[in-house]
ZAMARGU-4260 file (C-alpha; in steps of 0.2 Angstrom, whole numbers, plus 5000, padded with zeros to 4 digits):
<rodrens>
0) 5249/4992/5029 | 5259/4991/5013 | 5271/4978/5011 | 5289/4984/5010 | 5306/4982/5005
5) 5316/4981/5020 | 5333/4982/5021 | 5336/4979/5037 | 5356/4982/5044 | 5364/4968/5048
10) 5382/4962/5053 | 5390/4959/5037 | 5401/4947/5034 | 5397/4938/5049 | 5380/4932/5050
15) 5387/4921/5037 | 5403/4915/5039 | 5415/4911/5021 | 5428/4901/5027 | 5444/4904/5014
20) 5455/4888/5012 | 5473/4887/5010 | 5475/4875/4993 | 5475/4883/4975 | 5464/4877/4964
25) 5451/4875/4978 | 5456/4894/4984 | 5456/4900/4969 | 5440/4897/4966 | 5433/4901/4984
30) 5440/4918/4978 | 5433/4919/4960 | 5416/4914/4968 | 5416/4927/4983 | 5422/4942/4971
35) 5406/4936/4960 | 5394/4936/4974 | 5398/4952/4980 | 5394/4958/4964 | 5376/4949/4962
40) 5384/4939/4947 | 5375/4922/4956 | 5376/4911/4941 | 5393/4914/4940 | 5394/4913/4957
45) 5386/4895/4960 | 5399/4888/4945 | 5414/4895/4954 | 5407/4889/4973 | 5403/4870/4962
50) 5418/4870/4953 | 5425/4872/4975 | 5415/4857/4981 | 5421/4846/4967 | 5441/4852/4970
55) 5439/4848/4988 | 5432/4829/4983 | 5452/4826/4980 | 5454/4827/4999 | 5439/4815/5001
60) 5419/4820/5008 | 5422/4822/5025 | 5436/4832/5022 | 5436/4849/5031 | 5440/4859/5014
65) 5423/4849/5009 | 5412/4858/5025 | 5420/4875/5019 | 5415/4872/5002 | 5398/4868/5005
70) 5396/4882/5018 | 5400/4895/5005 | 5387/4886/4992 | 5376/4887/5004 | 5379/4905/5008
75) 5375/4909/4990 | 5360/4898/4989 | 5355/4907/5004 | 5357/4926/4997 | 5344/4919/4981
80) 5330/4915/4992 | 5334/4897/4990 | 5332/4892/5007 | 5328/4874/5008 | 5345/4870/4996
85) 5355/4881/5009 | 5348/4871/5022 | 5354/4854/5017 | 5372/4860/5012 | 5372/4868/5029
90) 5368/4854/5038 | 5381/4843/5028 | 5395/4857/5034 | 5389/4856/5051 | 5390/4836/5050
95) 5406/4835/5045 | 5414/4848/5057 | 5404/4838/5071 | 5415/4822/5065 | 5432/4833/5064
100) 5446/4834/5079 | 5448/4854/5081 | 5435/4861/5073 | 5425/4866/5086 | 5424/4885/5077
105) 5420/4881/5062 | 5406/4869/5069 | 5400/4885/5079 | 5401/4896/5062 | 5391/4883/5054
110) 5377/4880/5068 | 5376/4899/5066 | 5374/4900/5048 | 5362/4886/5049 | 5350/4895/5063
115) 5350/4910/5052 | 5342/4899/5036 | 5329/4893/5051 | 5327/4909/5055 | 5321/4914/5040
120) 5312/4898/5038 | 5300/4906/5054 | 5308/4891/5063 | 5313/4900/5076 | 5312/4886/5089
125) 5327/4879/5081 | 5336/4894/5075 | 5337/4900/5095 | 5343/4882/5100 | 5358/4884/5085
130) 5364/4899/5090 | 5364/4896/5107 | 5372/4881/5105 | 5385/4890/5094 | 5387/4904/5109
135) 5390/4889/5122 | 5405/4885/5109 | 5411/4902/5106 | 5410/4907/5126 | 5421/4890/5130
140) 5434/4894/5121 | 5436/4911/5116 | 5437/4926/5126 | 5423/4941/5126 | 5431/4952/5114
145) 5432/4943/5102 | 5423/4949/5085 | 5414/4932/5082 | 5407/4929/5100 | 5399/4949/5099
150) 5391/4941/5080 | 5383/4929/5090 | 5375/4937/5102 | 5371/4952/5091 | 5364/4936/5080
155) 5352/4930/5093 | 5345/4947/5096 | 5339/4951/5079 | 5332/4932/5082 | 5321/4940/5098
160) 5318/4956/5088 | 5308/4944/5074 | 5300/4933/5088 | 5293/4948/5095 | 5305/4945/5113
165) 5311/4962/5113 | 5315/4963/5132 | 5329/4948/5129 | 5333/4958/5112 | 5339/4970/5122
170) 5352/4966/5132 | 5361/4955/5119 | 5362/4968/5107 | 5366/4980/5119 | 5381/4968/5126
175) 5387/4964/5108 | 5390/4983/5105 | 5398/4987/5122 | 5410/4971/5120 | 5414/4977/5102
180) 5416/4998/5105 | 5428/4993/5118 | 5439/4980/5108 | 5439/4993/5095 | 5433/5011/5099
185) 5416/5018/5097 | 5419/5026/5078 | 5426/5010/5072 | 5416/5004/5058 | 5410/4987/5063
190) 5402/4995/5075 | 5390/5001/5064 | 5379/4986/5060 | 5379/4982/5078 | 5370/5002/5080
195) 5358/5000/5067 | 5352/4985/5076 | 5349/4993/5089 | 5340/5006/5080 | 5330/4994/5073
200) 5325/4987/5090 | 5320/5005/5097 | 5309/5009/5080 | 5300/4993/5083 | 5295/5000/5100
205) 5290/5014/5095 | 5306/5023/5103 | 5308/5036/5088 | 5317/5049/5095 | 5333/5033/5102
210) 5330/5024/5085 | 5336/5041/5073 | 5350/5046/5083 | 5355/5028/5082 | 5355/5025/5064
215) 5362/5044/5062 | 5378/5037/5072 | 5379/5021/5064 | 5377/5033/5044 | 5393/5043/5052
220) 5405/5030/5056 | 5401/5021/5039 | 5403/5039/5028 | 5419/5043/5038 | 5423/5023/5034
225) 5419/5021/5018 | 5417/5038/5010 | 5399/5046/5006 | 5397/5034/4990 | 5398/5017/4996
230) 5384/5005/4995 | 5385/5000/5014 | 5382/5019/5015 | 5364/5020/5005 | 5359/5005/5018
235) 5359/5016/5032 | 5353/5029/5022 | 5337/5019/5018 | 5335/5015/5037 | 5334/5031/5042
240) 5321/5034/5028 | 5310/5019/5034 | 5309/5028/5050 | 5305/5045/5042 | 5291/5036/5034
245) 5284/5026/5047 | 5284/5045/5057 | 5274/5052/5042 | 5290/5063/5040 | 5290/5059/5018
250) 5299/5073/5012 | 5313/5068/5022 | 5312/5051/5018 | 5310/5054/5001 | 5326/5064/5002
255) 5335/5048/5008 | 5329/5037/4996 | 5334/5048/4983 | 5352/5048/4989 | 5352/5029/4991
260) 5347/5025/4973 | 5358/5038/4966 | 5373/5029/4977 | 5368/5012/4973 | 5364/5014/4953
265) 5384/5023/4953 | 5392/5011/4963 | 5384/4996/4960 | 5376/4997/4942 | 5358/5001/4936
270) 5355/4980/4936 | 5359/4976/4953 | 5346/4970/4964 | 5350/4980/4980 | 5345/4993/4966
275) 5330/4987/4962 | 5325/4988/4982 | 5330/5006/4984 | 5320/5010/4969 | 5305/5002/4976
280) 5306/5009/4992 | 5305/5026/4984 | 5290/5022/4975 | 5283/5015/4991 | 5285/5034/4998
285) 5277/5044/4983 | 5262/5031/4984 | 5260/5036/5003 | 5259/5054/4996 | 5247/5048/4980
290) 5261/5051/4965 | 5258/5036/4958 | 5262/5041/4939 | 5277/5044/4948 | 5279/5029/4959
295) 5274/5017/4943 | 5288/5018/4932 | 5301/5016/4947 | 5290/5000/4953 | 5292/4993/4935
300) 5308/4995/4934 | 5312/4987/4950 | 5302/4973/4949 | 5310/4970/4930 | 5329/4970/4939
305) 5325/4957/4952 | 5315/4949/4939 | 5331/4946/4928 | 5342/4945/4944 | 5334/4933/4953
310) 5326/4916/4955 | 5306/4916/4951 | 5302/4911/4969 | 5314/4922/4979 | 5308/4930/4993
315) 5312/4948/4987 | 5302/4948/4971 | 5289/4943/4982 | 5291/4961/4990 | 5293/4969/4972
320) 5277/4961/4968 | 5268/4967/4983 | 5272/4984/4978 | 5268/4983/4962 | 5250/4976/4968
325) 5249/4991/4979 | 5252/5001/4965 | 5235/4992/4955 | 5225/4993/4968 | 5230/5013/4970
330) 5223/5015/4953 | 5209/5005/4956 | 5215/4991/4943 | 5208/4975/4957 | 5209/4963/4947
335) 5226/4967/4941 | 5233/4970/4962 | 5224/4952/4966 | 5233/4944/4952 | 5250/4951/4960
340) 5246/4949/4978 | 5244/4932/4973 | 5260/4929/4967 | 5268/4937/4982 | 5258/4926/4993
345) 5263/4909/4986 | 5282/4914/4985 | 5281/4918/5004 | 5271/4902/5009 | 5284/4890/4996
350) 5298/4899/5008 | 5290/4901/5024 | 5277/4890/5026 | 5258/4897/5026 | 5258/4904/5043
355) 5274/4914/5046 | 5271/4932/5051 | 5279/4940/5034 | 5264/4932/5023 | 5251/4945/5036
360) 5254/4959/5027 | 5250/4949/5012 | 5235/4942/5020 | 5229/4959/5023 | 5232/4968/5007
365) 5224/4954/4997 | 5208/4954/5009 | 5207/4972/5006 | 5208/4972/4988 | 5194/4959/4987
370) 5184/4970/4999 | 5185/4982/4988 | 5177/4971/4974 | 5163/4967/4987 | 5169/4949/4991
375) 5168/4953/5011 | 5165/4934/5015 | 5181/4929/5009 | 5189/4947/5013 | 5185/4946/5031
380) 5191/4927/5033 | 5207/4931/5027 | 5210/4946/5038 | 5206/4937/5051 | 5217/4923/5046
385) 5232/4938/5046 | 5225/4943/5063 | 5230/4926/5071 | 5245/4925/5064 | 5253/4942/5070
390) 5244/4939/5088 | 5254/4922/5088 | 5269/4927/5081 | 5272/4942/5094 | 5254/4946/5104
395) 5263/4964/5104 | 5255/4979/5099 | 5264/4987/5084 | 5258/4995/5067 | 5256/4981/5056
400) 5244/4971/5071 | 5234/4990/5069 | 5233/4990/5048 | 5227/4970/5050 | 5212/4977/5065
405) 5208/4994/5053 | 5205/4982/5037 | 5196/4969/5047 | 5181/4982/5053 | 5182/4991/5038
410) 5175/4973/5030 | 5164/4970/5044 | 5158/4989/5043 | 5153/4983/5024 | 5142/4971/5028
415) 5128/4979/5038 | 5138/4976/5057 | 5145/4995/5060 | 5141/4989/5078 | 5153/4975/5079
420) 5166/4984/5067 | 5165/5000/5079 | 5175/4990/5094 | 5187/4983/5082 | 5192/5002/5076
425) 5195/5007/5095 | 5206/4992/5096 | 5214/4997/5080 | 5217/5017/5086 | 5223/5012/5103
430) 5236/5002/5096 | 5241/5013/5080 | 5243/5030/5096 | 5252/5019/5107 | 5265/5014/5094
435) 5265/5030/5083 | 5258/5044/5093 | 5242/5054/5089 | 5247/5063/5075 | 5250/5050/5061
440) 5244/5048/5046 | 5238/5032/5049 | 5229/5037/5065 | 5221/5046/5053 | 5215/5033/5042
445) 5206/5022/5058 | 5197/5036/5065 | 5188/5043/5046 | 5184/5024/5049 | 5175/5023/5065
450) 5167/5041/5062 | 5161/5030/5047 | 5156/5016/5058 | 5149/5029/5070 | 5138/5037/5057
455) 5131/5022/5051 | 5124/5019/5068 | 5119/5037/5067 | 5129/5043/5084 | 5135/5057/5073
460) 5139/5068/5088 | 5153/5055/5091 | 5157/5053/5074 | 5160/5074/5069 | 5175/5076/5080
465) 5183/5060/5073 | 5182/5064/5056 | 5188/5083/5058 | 5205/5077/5067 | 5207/5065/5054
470) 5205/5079/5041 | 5219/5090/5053 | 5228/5075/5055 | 5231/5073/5037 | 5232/5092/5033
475) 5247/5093/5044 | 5258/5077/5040 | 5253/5079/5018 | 5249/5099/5017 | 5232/5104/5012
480) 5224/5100/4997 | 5234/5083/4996 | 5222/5069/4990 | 5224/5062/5006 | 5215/5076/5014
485) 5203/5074/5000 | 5197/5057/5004 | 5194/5063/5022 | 5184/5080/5016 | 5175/5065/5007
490) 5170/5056/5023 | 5166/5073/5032 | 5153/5075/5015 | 5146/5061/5017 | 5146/5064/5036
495) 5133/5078/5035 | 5125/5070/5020 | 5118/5056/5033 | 5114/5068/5049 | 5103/5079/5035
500) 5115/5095/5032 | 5114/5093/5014 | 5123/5113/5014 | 5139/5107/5021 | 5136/5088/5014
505) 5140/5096/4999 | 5151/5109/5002 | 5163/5096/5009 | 5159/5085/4993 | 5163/5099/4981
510) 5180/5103/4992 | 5185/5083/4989 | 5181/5086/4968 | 5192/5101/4968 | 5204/5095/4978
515) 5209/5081/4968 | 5206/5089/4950 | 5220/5099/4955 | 5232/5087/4961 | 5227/5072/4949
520) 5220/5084/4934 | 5202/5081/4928 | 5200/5063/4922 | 5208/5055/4935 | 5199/5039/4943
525) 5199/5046/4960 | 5191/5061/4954 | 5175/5050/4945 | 5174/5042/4962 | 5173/5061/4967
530) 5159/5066/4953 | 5149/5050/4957 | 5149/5052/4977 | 5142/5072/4972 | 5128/5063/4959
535) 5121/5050/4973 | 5120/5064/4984 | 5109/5076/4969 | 5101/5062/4968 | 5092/5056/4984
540) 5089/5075/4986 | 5078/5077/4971 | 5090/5084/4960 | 5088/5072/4946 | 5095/5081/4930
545) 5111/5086/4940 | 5113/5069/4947 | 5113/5060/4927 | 5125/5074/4922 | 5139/5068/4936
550) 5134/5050/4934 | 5137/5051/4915 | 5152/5059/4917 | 5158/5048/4931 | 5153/5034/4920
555) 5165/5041/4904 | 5180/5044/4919 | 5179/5025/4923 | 5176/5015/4907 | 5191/5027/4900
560) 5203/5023/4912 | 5196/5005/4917 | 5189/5000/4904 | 5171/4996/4899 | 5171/4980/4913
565) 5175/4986/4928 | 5165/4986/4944 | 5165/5005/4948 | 5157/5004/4929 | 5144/4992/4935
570) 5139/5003/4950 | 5137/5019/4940 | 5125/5009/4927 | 5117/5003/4942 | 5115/5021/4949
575) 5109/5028/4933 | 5096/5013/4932 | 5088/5020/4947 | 5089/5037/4942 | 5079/5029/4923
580) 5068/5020/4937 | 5063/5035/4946 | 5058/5044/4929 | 5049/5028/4924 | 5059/5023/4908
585) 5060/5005/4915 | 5065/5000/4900 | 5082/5011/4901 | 5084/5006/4918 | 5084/4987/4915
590) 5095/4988/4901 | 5109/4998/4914 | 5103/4986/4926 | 5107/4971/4917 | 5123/4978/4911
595) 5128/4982/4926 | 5124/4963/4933 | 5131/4956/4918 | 5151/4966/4921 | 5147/4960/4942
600) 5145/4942/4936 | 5160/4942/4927 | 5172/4950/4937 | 5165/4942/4953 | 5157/4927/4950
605) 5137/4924/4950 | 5137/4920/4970 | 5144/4938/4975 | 5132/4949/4986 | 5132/4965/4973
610) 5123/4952/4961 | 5111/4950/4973 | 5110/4971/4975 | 5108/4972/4955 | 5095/4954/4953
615) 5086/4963/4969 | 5084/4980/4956 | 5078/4970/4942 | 5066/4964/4951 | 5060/4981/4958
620) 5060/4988/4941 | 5047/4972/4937 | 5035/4975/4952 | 5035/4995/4948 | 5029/4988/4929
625) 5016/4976/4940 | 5024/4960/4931 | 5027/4950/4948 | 5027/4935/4939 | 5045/4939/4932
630) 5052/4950/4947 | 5052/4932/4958 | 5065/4923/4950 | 5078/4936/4952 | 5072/4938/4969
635) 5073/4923/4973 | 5091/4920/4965 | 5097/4936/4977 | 5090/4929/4989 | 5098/4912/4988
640) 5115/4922/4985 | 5114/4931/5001 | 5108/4917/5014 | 5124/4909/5006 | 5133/4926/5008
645) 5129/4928/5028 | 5118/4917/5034 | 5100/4918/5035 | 5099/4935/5047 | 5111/4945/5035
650) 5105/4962/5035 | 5103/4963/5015 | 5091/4950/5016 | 5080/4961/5020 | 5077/4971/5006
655) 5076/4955/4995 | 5062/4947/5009 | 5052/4966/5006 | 5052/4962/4986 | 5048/4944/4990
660) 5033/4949/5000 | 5024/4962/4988 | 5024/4949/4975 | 5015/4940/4985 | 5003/4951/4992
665) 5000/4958/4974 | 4994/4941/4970 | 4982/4940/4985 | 4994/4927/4991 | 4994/4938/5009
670) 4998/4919/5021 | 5015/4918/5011 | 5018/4937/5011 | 5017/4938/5031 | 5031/4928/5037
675) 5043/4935/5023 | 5039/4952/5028 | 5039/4948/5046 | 5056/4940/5044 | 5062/4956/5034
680) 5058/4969/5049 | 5065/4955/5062 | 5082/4956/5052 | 5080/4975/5052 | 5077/4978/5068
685) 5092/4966/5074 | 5104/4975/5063 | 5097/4992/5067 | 5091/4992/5084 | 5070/4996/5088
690) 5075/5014/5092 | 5077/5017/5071 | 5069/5029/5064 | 5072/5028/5047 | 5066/5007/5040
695) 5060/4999/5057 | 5043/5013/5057 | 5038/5009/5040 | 5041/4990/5039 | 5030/4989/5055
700) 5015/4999/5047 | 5018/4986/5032 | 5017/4973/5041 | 5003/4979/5050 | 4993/4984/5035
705) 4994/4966/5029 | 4990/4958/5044 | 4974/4968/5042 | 4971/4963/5025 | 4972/4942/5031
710) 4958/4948/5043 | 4947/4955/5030
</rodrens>
C-alpha cells in the first residue's frame, strides 16, 4: 500500500493551545511569531517565539509569561517535525504551571499539548494518561460546553482512532460534536473539524457511505464559513478525495485534488508546504491510474518545497520521499526507490522510534522493491517485520494489515513455496473484501496473485476464475485498456501458458503488448516487460527466431530507458544465452551469460540467488561443451549461495545438485553422483508434491539409471 500524505482534519487551534500574554514587548512578539507561523515562515518564526522567552526572563523562570513562552516555542518546534525539542519545552511549561497558584487550565492546555507530541512519538501509553489527566482538570472545573473540554475529548478520540480502539473512538468523538452543535448550532464552523473526525473514524472502518456524507457536511459549513477559497476549505476537499481513492473512485478524487492545489497555491503561495502535500497527493492518484509522466514532475516539485520549507528530518519529507520512491519503483528504476525508501525509513524511526506503526508502510514498500530485485531473504524478513508491527499496533483488519499480507506471499510465492504463500493471500483477500468490498482495485491485485500461486501448484481450475475477476475487477474501476488491466491479461497469458493452451496464452499476451503500447507508446519499459514475457513464451515453444527478435528488442527497450546495468537487462542477456545455448553457439551464450552475471553481481551483491541462476547456466553451457572440469566451480559457488539463501532444502537447489551430479557421473565418479542426485529429487519432490508430473518422473528415471550403472 503506497505510503501517503495524509492530511487528516483536526481541531484547529486547539489541539495546541497559544496562550497570548498581556505585556508589550513579550505580546508583541507572541504576535509577530503567531502571524509568521501561520504563514509557514518558521525561521522567522522561531526568532520571534525566542526573542518571547528571553522577554518573559525579566518576570523571572518560573514565571507564568515563561510557561506560555515556551508553550508556543514548542508549538512551533512541534509543527517542523521536531518532536523531541517540543517535548522538553513542553514539559517545562507544564512544570511550571504545576508549581503556579490558579493555573489549573493552563496546566490542563499544557498536559494536552504535551500528550499530543507523545502521541506522535507512538507513546501512546502516556499520551492517554496526559489527556486524561487534562480532561479530569477540565471536567472539575468547567462545565460541559465548554469549547476546550469538547477539544479534549475530541483529543482523546483521535488518540483511540491511532491506537486502533475504535469502539472507545466512538463515543468521545461523538459526545465532543453533540456538546459543541448544541453550544453553537450544527452549521457553526467549529463544528467542522469535530465532523471530519468523525468521518475519519467511519472510513477507517470501512463505513464509506457514513464517512462521505460526513466529510461533505463538514466541506459545507467550512465553504459557507470561509468562502470556496480558503485553505481550511482544500483540507476537506483533500479528505474527501482520500476516500474517493481508497473506493477506487479516481476521477473523482483527482477532481478534488485538483481543486485543493489550485486553492492552496492562490491562497497560500506556490512555496508553502501544505502545498507541496496537496501536490503530492495528486501524483499519488495518477500513479494509482499509471500516469506517471504525469505524476513525476508534480512529486518533484513537492518534494523540492518541503525540501526548502522544512527541516531535513521532518516527518513529512519523509512522506514526500515515500512518493517519490513509489514513483522509481513504477518506472522500474529499484535502485533509485531503495535509495529513497531508505531515507523515508530513517526519518520515521529518528522521530518515532523503529517500531511504530507509520514506519509499516515503509517496511513494506522497501521489501517489495528488493523483491523485485530478487533479494527475497531480506524482502520477506522485512515484511514480516511490518507484519508484526501493524498486528501489534491495532490486530484489526484494515487495508494497510492486507497490502503488508499480499507483499509477504508474493516473496514467498518467489521463492519456490506457492504452497505456503497461497494461505497468506486468502488471509490477505479476506481482509482487503471485508474492509473495501469485493470490487476494489486492490481486491484485484491479491487474487491475480493467488491465481498466481495457484497456477504454480498447477490447481488451474481454481486459478481461471480468479484471474478473470481480477481482470473485470480492474476493467470496471480503471476502463478497459488501462495498464492496469494490462498487467492482469498478463497473468491471464501466463495463466494458459502453464495449463498448455498456448492459442490463448498468447492471445492474452499479445492483448497485454497492445494494451500498453497504446497507453504508454512503444518504448515504454512496461511494454519491454510485455515483448519479453511474448519472447519466453516463443521460446519454450520452439519458435526460436521470433523469440531472439522480441528478446532483442526487449533488450534495446530496457538498456534505453535503464541503462546498460540494470537487472531486467541482465535477465534478457540471460534469456538470449539460452536461446545461443539451444542453437549451440556456446560461445555467444557464455558471453550473455557472463554479462548478465556480471550486471547481477553488481547491482546485488555476489551472494544474491539470481547469481546462482546465471553461475548454475554457466555451468550447463560447460557440461553441453563436455568441459566438466570447469562447469564445478561455478556449480559449486551457486550452490554455496543458495544453501546460504534458504537453507539446505531450498527448492533451487535442486537444479544446481542435477549439474553437480552429471559432472560427476561424466567422470565415472557414479558413488559421489548418487547422493547429490538423490538429494536433488528429495528437494523436488518436497517442494512439488510426488503427484508432479512435470520434474519428479524424470529425476526418478535419472536416478534410477545411475543406480544401475553402480551395479554394473
Amino acid at each position: 500500500m503506497p505510503a501517503r500524505v495524509w492530511l487528516i482534519i483536526g481541531i484547529l487551534g486547539l489541539n495546541i493551545c497559544l496562550l497570548s500574554g498581556q505585556d508589550s514587548l513579550w505580546e508583541q512578539h507572541l504576535a509577530k511569531a503567531r502571524k509568521l507561523r501561520a504563514e509557514a515562515r518558521y525561521k522567522e518564526a522561531e526568532t520571534e517565539y525566542l526573542a518571547a522567552v528571553e522577554a518573559a526572563q525579566a518576570f523571572g523562570a518560573d514565571n507564568p509569561r515563561m510557561a506560555r513562552s515556551l508553550n508556543n516555542l514548542a508549538a512551533l518546534y512541534q509543527d517542523q517535525g521536531r518532536y523531541a525539542e517540543g517535548e522538553t519545552l513542553y514539559r517545562r511549561a507544564t512544570a511550571i504551571w504545576e508549581l503556579s497558584p490558579g493555573s489549573e487550565e493552563d496546566l490542563a492546555a499544557g498536559l494536552n499539548n504535551l500528550g499530543v507530541v507523545e502521541r506522535a512519538l507512538g507513546r501512546h501509553k502516556e499520551a492517554e494518561a496526559l489527556y486524561l489527566r487534562a480532561i479530569a482538570i477540565r471536567e472539575k472545573s468547567l462545565p460541559p460546553d465548554d469549547p476546550t473540554l469538547q477539544a479534549s475529548w475530541n483529543n482523546l478520540g483521535e488518540l483511540y482512532i491511532t491506537m486502533g480502539r475504535y469502539q472507545e473512538a466512538e463515543p468521545l468523538l461523538t459526545r465532543a460534536l453533540t456538546a459543541r452543535e448544541k453550544s453553537l448550532g450544527p452549521t457553526h464552523p467549529d463544528i467542522a473539524p469535530m465532523l471530519g473526525n468523525l468521518g475519519l473514524l467511519n472510513r477507517i472502518g470501512g463505513k464509506f457511505s457514513e464517512a462521505e456524507q460526513l466529510y461533505k457536511r463538514s466541506l459545507e459549513i467550512r465553504r459557507k464559513a470561509l468562502g470556496p477559497d480558503h485553505p481550511h476549505v482544500a483540507v476537506n476537499l483533500n479528505n474527501l478525495a482520500e476516500l474517493y481513492q481508497l473506493q477506487a473512485r479516481y476521477q473523482e478524487a483527482e477532481a478534488l485534488y485538483k481543486q485543493a492545489v489550485e486553492i492552496k497555491e492562490k491562497t497560500l503561495g506556490p512555496g508553502h508546504p501544505d502545498l507541496a502535500s496537496s501536490l503530492i497527493n495528486l501524483a499519488d492518484v495518477l500513479m494509482q491510474t499509471a500516469r506517471y509522466t504525469e505524476a513525476e514532475p508534480l512529486t518533484r516539485r513537492g518534494v523540492r518545497i518541503l525540501e526548502t520549507s522544512l527541516a531535513p528530518d521532518n516527518p513529512r519529507l519523509a512522506g514526500a520521499y515515500t512518493t517519490l520512491g513509489l514513483l522509481e519503483r513504477g518506472n522500474r528504476k529499484y535502485t533509485e526507490a531503495e535509495a529513497l525508501f531508505r531515507k523515508s525509513l530513517a526519518i520515521l524511526e529518528k522521530t518515532y522510534g523503529p517500531e511504530h506503526h507509520r514506519s509499516a508502510s515503509l517496511l513494506t514498500n522497501l521489501g517489495e522493491t528488493m523483491a523485485h530485485q530478487g533479494r527475497y531473504a531480506e524482502s520477506e524478513a522485512l515484511q514480516r517485520r511490518a507484519l508484526a508491527i501493524v498486528e501489534k499496533g491495532s490486530g484489526g483488519e484494515n487495508l494497510e494489515l492486507s497490502t503488508i499480507l499480499n507483499n509477504l506471499g508474493v516473496v514467498i510465492a518467489r521463492q519456490g513455496r506457492a504452497s505456503e504463500a497461497e494461505p497468506v493471500f486468502r488471509r490477505a483477500l479476506g481482509t482487503v473484501e471485508k474492509y473495501v468490498g469485493p470490487e476494489h482495485p486492490q481486491v484485484a491485485s491479491i487474487l491475480d496473485n493467488l491465481g498466481e500461486s495457484l497456477d504454480k501448484q498447477s490447481k488451474f481450475a481454481e486459478s481461471e476464475p480468479l484471474h478473470l475477476r481480477a481482470l473485470a475487477i480492474r476493467e470496471k474501476a480503471l476502463g478497459p485498456g488501462n495498464p492496469g488491466v494490462a498487467d492482469v491479461a498478463s497473468s491471464l497469458g501466463a495463466h494458459y501458458a502453464a495449463r498448455g493452451d498456448n492459442e490463448k496464452a498468447e492471445q492474452w499476451l499479445r492483448r497485454a503488448l497492445e494494451w500498453h503500447e497504446k497507453a504508454l507508446g512503444p518504448d515504454h519499459t512496461d511494454v519491454g516487460a510485455d515483448v519479453e514475457s511474448l519472447a519466453r513464451f516463443f521460446a519454450a515453444r520452439g519458435r526460436i527466431a521470433a523469440a531472439e527478435t522480441y528478446h532483442q528488442r526487449a533488450l534495446g527497450i530496457f538498456e534505453k530507458n535503464l541503462g546498460s546495468d540494470h537487472i531486467l537487462v541482465a535477465s534478457t542477456l540471460e534469456s538470449l544465452g539460452g536461446l545461443s545455448a539451444g542453437q549451440q553457439r556456446y560461445g555467444q551464450a557464455r558471453r550473455q551469460i557472463e554479462r548478465a552475471l556480471a550486471i547481477r553481481e553488481k547491482q546485488l551483491g555476489p551472494w544474491n540467488r539470481t547469481v546462482a541462476e546465471d553461475l548454475n547456466n554457466i555451468a550447463s553451457l560447460y557440461c553441453r561443451e563436455q568441459r566438466y572440469k570447469d562447469a564445478e566451480p561455478p556449480a559449486r559457488r551457486a550452490l554455496a549461495i543458495l544453501e546460504k539463501a534458504g537453507g539446505p532444502e531450498y527448492p533451487d537447489i535442486a537444479a544446481t545438485l542435477q549439474i553437480l551430479a552429471q559432472v560427476r557421473s561424466a567422470q565415472g565418479r557414479y558413488e559421489e553422483a548418487a547422493p547429490l542426485l538423490k538429494r536433488s529429487l528429495d528437494i523436488t519432490t518436497a517442494a512439488r508434491g510426488r503427484e508432479d508430473r512435470t520434474l519428479v518422473p524424470g529425476l526418478t528415471s535419472s536416478y534410477s539409471d545411475l543406480l544401475k550403472k553402480m551395479r554394473r
